[in-house]
C-alpha positions, 0 to 999 in steps of 0.5 A: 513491535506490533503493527496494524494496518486497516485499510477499509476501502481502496479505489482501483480505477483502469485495472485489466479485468481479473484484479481479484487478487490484487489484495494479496500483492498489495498486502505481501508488499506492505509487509516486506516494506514493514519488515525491511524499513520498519516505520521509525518514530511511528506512534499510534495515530488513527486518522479517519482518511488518508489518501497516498500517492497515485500511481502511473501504470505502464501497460501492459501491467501484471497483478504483481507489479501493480501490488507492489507499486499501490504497496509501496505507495501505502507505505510511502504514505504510512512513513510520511505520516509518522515522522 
């Protein structure tokens, strides 16, 4: 199974400064959610705009747990979507 995800804009309001790479923790979450708990019963759907849930983030935040917390909620919404 083949799975797709674009994500064409993704807001990040109250970041420390240096995120740049925040993509890449974000990602790397997605994807050991995707490949741990697939998405069962998933069908192609596009959907113009899909916004997840937001995140409450403890100071002092590093990039990692940051990415892992906005990953998991991507995938939270992805899975809500699908059933």
């Amino acid at each position: 199974m083949s799975i797709s995800v674009h994500i064409e804009r993704l807001i990040l309001e109250g970041l420390p400064e240096g995120h740049a790479g925040i993509g890449t923790a974000i990602e790397a979450e997605l994807a050991r959610l995707l490949v741990r708990d697939g998405l069962a019963g998933a069908v192609s759907c596009h959907e113009a705009s899909r916004s997840a849930a937001p995140i409450i983030l403890v100071r002092p935040a590093d990039l990692q747990s940051v990415g892992k917390q906005i990953g998991g909620s991507v995938y939270e919404t992805l899975k809500s979507s699908s059933a």
